[in-house]
C-alpha positions as CSV (number, residue, x, y, z in Angstrom):
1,X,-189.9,-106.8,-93.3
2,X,-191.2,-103.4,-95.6
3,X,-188.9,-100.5,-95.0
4,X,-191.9,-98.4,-93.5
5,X,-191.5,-94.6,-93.4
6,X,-193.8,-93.6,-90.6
7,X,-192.8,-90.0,-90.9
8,X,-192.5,-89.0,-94.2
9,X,-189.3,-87.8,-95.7
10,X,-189.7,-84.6,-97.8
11,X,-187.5,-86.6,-100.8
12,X,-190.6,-88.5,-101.4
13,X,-193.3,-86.0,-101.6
14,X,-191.6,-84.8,-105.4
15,X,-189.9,-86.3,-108.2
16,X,-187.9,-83.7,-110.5
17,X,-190.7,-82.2,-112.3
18,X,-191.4,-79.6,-109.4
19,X,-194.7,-80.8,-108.9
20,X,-196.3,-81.3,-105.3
21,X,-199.7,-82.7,-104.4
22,X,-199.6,-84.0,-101.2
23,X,-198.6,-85.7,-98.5
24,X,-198.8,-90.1,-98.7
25,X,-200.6,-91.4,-95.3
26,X,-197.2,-94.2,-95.2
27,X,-194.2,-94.7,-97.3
28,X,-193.6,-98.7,-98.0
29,X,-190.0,-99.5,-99.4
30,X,-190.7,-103.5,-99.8
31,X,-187.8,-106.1,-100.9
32,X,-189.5,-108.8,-102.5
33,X,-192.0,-109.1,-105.2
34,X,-194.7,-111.0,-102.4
35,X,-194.5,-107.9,-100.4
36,X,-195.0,-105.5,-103.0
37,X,-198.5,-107.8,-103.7
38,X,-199.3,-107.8,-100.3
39,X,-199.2,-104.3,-100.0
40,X,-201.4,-103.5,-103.1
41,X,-203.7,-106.3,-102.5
42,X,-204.3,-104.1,-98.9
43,X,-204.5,-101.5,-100.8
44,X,-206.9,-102.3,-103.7
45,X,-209.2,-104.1,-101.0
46,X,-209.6,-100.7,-98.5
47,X,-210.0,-98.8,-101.7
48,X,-206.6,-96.9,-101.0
49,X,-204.7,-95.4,-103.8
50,X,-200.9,-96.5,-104.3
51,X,-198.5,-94.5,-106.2
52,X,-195.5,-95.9,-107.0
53,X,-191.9,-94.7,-106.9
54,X,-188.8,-95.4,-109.0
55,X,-185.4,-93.0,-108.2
56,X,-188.2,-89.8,-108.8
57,X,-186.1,-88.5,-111.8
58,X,-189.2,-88.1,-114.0
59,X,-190.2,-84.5,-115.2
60,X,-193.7,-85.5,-116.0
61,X,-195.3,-85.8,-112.0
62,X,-195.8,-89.6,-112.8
63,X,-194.1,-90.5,-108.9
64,X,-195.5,-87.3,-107.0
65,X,-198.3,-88.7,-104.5
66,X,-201.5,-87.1,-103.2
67,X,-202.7,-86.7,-99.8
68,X,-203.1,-90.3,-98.0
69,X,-201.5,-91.9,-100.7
70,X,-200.0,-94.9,-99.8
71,X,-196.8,-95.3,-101.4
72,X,-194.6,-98.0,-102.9
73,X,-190.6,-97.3,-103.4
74,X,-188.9,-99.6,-104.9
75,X,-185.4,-98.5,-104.3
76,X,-184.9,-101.4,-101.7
77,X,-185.8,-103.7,-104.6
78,X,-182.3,-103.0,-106.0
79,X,-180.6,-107.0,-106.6
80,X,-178.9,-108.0,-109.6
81,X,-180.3,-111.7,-109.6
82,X,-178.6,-113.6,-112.6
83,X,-176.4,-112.8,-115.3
84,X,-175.6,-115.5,-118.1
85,X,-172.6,-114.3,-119.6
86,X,-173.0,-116.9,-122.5
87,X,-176.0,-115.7,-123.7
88,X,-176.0,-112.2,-122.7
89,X,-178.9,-112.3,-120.4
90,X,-179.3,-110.5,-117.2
91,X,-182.5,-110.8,-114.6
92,X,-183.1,-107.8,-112.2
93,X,-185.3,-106.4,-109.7
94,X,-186.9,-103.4,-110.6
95,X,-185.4,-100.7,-108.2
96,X,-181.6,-101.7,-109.2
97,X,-180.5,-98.4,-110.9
98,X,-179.4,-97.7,-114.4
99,X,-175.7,-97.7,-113.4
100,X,-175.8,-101.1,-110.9
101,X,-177.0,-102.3,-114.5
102,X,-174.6,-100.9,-116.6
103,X,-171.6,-101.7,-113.9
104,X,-172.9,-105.4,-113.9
105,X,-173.1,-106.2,-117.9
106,X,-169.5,-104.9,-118.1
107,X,-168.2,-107.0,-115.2
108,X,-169.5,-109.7,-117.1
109,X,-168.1,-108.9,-120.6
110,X,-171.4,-107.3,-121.6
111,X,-173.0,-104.0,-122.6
112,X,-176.2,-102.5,-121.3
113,X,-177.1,-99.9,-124.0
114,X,-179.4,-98.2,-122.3
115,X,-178.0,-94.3,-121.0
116,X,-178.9,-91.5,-119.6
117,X,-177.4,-88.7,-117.2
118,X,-179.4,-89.7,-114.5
119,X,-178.2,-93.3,-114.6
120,X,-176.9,-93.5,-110.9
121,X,-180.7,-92.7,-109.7
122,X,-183.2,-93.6,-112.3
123,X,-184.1,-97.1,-111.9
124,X,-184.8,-100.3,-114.2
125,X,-188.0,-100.6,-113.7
126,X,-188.6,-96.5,-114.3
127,X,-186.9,-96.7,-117.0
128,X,-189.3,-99.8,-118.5
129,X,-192.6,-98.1,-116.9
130,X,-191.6,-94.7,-119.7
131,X,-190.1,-96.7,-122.3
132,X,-187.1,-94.6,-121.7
133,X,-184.5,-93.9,-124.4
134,X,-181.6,-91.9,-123.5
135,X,-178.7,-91.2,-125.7
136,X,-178.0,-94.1,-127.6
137,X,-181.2,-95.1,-129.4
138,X,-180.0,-94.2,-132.7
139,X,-178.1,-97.7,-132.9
140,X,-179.3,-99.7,-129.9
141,X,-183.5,-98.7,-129.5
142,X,-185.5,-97.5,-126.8
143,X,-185.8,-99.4,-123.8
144,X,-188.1,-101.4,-124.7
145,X,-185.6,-103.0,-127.4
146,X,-183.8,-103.8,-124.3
147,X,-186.2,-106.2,-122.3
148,X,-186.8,-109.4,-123.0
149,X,-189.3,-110.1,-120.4
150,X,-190.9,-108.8,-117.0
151,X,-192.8,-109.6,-113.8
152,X,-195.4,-107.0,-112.6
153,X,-198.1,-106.7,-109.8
154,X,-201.3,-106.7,-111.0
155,X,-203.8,-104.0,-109.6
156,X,-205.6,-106.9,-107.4
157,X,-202.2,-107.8,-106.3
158,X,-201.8,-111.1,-108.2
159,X,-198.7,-111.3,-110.0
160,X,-197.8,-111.8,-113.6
161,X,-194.4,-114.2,-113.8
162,X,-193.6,-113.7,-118.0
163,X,-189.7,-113.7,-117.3
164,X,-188.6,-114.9,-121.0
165,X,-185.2,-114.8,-122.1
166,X,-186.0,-115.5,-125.7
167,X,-185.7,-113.0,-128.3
168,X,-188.4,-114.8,-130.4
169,X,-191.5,-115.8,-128.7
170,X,-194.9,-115.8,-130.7
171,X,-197.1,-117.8,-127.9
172,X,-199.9,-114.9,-127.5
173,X,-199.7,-111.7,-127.1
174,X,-196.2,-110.3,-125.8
175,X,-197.4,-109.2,-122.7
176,X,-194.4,-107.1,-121.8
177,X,-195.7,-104.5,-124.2
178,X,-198.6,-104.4,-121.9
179,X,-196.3,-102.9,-119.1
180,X,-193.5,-101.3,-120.7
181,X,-194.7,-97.6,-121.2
182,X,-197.8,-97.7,-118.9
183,X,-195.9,-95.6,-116.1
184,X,-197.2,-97.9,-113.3
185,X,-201.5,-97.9,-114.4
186,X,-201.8,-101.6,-114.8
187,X,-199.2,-103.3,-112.9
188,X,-196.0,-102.8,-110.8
189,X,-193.3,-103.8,-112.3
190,X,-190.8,-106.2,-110.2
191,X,-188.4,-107.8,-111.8
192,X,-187.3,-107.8,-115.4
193,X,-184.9,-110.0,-117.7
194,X,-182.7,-107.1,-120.0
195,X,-180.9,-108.4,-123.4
196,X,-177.0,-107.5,-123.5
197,X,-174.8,-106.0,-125.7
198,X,-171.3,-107.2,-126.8
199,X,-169.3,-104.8,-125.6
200,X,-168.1,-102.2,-128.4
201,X,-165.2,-100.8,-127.1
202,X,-164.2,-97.4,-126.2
203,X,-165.6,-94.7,-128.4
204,X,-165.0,-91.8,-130.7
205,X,-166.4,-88.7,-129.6
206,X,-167.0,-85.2,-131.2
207,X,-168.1,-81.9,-130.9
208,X,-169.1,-80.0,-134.1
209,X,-171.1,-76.6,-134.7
210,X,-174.0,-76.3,-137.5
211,X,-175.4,-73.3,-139.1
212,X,-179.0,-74.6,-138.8
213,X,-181.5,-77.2,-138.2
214,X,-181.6,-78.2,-141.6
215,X,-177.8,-79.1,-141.7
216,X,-178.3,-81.2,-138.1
217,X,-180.7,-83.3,-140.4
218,X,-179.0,-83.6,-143.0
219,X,-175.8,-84.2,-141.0
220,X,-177.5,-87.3,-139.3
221,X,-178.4,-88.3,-142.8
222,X,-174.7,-88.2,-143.9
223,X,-173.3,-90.0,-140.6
224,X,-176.0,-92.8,-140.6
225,X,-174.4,-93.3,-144.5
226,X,-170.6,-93.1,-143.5
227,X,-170.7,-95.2,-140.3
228,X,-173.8,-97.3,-140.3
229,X,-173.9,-98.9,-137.2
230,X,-171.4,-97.3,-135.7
231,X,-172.9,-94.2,-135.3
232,X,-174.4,-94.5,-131.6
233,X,-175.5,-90.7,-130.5
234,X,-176.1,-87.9,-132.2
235,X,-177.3,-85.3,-129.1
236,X,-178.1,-81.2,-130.6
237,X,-177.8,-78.4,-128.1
238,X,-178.3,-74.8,-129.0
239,X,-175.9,-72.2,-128.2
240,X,-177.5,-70.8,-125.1
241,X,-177.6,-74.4,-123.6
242,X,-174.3,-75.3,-124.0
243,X,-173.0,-71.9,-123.0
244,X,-174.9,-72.4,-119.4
245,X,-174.0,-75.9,-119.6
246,X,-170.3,-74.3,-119.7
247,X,-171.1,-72.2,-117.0
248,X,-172.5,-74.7,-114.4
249,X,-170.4,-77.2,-115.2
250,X,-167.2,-75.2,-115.1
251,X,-165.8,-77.0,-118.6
252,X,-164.7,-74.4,-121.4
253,X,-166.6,-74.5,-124.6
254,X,-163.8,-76.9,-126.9
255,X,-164.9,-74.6,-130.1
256,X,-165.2,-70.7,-130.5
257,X,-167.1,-69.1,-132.6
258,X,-171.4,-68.0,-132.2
259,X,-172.7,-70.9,-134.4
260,X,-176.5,-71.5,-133.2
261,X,-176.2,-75.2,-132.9
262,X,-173.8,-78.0,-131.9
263,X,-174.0,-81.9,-132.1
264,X,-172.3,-84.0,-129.8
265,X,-171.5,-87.3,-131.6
266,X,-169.9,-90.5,-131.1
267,X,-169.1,-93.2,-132.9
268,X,-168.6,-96.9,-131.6
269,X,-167.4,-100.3,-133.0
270,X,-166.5,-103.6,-130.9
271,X,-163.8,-104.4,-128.4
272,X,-160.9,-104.3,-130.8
273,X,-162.1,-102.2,-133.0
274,X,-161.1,-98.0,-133.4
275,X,-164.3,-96.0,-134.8
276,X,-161.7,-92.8,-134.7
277,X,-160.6,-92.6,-137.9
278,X,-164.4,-93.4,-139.6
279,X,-165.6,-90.6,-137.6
280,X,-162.6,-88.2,-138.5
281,X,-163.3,-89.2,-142.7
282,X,-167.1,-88.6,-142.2
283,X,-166.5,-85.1,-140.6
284,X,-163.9,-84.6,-143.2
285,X,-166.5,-85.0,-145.8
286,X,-169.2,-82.6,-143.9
287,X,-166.4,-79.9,-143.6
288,X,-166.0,-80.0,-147.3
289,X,-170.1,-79.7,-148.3
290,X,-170.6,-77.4,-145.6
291,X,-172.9,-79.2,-143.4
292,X,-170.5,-78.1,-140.2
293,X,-168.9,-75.0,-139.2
294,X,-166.2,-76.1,-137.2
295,X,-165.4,-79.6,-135.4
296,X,-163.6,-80.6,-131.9
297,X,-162.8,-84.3,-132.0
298,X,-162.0,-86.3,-128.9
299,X,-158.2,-86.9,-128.2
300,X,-158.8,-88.2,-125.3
301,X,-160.7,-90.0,-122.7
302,X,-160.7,-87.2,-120.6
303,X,-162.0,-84.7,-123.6
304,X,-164.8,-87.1,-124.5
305,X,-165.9,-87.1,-120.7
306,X,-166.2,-82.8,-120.5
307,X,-168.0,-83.1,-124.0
308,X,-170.4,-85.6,-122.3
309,X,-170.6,-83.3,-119.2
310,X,-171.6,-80.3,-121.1
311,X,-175.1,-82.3,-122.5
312,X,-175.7,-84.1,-119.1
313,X,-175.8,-80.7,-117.1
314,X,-179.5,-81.2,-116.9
315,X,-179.7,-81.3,-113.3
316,X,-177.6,-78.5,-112.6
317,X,-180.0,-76.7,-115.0
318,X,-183.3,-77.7,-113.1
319,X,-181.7,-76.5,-110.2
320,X,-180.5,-73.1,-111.6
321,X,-183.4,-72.3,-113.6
322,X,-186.3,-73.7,-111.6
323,X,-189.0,-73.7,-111.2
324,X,-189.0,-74.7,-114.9
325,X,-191.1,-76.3,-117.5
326,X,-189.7,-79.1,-119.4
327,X,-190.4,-80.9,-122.6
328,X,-189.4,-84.3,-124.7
329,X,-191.5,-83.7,-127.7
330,X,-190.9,-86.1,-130.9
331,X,-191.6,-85.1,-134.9
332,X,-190.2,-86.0,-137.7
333,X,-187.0,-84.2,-139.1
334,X,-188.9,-82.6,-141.8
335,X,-191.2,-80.8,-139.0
336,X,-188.2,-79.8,-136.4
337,X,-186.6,-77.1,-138.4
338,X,-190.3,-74.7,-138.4
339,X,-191.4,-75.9,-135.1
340,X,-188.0,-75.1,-133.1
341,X,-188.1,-71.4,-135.1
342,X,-192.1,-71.2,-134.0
343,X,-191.7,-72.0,-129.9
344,X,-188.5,-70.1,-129.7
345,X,-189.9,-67.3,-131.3
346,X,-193.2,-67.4,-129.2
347,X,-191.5,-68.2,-126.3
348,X,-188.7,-65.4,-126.2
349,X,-191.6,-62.8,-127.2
350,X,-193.7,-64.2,-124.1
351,X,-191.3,-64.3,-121.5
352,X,-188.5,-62.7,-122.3
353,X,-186.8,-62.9,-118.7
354,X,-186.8,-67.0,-118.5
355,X,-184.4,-69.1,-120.2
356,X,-185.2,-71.2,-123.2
357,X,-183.0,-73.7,-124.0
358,X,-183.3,-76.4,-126.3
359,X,-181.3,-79.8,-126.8
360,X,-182.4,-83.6,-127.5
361,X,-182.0,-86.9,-129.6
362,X,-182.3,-86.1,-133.3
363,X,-181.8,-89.9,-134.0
364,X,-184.5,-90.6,-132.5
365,X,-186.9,-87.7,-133.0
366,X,-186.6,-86.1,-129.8
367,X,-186.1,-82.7,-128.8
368,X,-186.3,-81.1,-125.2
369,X,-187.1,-78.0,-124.4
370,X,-186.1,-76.6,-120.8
371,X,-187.8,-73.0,-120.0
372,X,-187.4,-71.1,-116.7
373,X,-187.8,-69.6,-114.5
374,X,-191.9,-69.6,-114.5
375,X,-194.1,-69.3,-111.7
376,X,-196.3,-72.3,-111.3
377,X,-199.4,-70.3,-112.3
378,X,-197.3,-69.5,-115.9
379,X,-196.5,-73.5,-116.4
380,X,-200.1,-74.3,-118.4
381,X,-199.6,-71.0,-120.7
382,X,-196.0,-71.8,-121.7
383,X,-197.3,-75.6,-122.3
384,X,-200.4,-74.5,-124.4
385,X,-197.7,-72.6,-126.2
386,X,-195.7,-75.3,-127.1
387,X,-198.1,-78.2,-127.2
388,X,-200.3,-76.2,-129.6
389,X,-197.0,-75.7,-132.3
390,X,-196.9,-79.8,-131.8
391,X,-200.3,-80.5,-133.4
392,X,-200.5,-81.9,-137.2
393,X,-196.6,-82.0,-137.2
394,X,-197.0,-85.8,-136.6
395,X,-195.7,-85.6,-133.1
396,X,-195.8,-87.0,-129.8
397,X,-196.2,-84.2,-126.9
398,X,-193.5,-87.2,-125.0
399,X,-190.5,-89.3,-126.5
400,X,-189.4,-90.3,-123.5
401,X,-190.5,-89.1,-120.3
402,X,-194.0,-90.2,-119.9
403,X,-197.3,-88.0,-119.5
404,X,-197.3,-88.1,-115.6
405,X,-199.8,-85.4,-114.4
406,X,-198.1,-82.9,-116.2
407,X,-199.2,-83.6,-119.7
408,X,-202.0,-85.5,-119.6
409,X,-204.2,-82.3,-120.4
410,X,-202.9,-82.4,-123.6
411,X,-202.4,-86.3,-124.6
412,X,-205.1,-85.8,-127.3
413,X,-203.3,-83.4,-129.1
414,X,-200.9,-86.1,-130.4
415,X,-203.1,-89.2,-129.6
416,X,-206.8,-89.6,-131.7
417,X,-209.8,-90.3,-129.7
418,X,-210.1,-93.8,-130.6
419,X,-206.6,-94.5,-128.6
420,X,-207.2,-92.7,-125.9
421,X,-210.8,-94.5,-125.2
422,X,-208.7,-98.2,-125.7
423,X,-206.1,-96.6,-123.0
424,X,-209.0,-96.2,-120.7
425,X,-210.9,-99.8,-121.5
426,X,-207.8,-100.8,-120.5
427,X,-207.5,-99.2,-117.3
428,X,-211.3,-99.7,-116.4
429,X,-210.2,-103.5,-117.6
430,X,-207.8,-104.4,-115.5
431,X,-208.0,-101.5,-112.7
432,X,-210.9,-101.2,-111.9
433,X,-210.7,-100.0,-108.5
434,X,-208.5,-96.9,-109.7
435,X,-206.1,-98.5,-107.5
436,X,-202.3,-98.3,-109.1
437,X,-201.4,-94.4,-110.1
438,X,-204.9,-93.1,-110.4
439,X,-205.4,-89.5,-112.6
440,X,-201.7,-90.6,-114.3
441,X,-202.0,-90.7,-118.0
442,X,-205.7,-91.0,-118.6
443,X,-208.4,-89.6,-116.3
């Protein structure tokens, strides 16, 4: 039977954007994919909006529901169905969490490349619904690099079975793509079949400071060179990130010194293999040509772990800085260096009592921005502020996170008119009831 939550626990009213709407007429926590159908089929029949819940770690609003709302979480949706340790193929429900996943592929012998500091909460299908990336897409992709195939309930609660295993499969459209990134609009994801990893081994981790953002480029230029593949995250934080991050998280900064900007990098192989001493020669070489200040390298296990806490403080952040306003912009190297200087300028002449910390993915072209604290009537101002340095840098106003509620206000400031009108063809296409997320995305 549904897990039915007849009076409404306050953790699903919000996910951890801050945002509140409402309060959902009934809370369904289904198990199997033919309830999760039943229940939108109701739904979609009485005219009822569903919104749809993953482990509500989004910062966009994507999972916060409205008044009567009925909602769908998935977290009971949580099984590990298959795992073919020949071929590197796992099949999962949707709710099973990023860690479950993770845990899994390396009982097996495999890797799941997909990562993220909120891995014991954030779930599969979440992750597939944003296209989350996480730390590692500079060698292994986005998650969408990561699926292989995907079941989802359709707004009129028939369900789409395209489970592939294959890497290659040109029958048709790939109708994954068609899911993956729609943050719950035109189907429910269920179940999905992820592509493995081999395993590479333990990794080689360091901690070194830049004068600039033009040396972080050209830093991630010079790794990518020197250790090709190996080279699996490359994460930036300024200087007053980490030194809260130190704070909160009770772990000492590893180098002195006032340098504006530290990477935290690591470097991975294969089982069997050591990436130590590549990474040691390429920092040797940036040393020399001046492209780092200083550099801390891992000895240890337990060194790379406090390196890794320092960037994955984000949710003690959130919580000491809230209510905040977060961002996971994307532009291309070339534009980072006059943008950063631009919103951090604006911002600290704005509001000079709230935090503004910035940190991100530079493999990947992302960069977040956490600001706080602002009162809820400040949040549009500060995101007019930095959505407006965004536009004609060749941006995206969200790498990662999704547009939610939060951002869709300003999805045409990175998206031209003709894609936002297929976005809502779509929608009006296969949705036509407004039934699955309504006002998410695209109005």
């Amino acid at each position: 039977m549904n897990g039915v939550e007849q009076h409404v626990d306050e953790r699903y009213l919000q996910d951890w954007s801050g945002l509140t709407r409402g309060v959902p007429s009934v809370v369904h926590r289904p198990v199997t994919t033919d309830e999760v159908a039943a229940l939108v089929r109701d739904a979609d029949r009485r005219g009822a909006k569903i919104t749809i819940q993953g482990g509500l770690t989004g910062l966009a609003g994507g999972a916060v529901p409205a008044d009567g709302d009925v909602v769908i979480n998935m977290e009971r949706m949580n099984r590990i169905e298959s795992i073919d340790a020949v071929e590197g193929v796992m099949q999962v429900q949707a709710g099973a969490t990023l860690q479950q996943v993770q845990e899994a592929a390396l009982e097996a012998g495999w890797f799941f490349p997909v990562d993220m500091g909120a891995r014991g909460s954030c779930q599969v299908g979440g992750n597939a619904a944003t296209n989350a990336g996480g730390t590692q897409v500079v060698r292994y992709g986005t998650m969408r690099d990561s699926v292989l195939g995907l079941e989802a309930v359709m707004p009129d609660g028939s369900v789409v079975t395209s489970l592939t295993r294959l890497v290659k499969n040109s029958a048709g459209l790939d109708l994954r793509f068609l899911f993956i990134g729609s943050e719950g609009t035109l189907g429910v994801i269920t179940r999905l079949t992820l592509r493995l990893q081999p395993d590479p081994g333990a990794p080689a981790t360091a901690l070194v400071q830049v004068p600039d953002t033009q040396s972080m480029a050209l830093l991630l230029r010079h790794l990518k060179k020197t250790l090709g593949p190996q080279l699996s995250a490359y994460e930036f934080m300024s200087a007053p990130y980490l030194q809260r991050a130190s704070d909160l998280a009770g772990v000492p900064l590893p180098l002195p010194g006032d340098a504006p900007w530290s990477v935290l990098i690591q470097a991975s192989g294969l089982a069997g293999m050591d990436p130590q001493a590549a990474l040691e020669n390429a920092l040797e070489g940036a040393l020399e040509t001046g492209l780092i200040n200083d550099c801390a390298v891992a000895s240890s296990l337990s060194d790379a772990q406090k390196f890794w806490r320092l960037r994955e403080c984000i949710p003690e952040l959130l919580t000491a800085l809230k209510p905040t306003v977060n961002f996971d912009c994307g532009l291309p190297w070339a534009e980072m260096p006059a943008f950063v200087a631009e919103v951090e300028a604006a911002l600290k002449q704005k509001y000079p009592n709230a935090a503004h910390l910035f940190m991100g993915h530079l493999g990947d072209n992302n960069i977040h921005i956490l600001t706080g604290p602002h009162a809820q009537s400040e949040w549009l101002s500060v995101e007019e502020l930095v959505y407006g340095a965004l536009r004609d840098r060749q941006g995206t106003i969200s790498a990662e996170h999704g547009i939610g509620f939060l951002k869709k206000p300003f999805l045409s400031y990175t998206r031209s008119d003709g894609e936002i009108a297929l976005l809502k063809r779509l929608k009006r296409a296969l949705d036509p009831n407004n039934t699955l997320n309504p006002g998410r995305v695209i109005d």
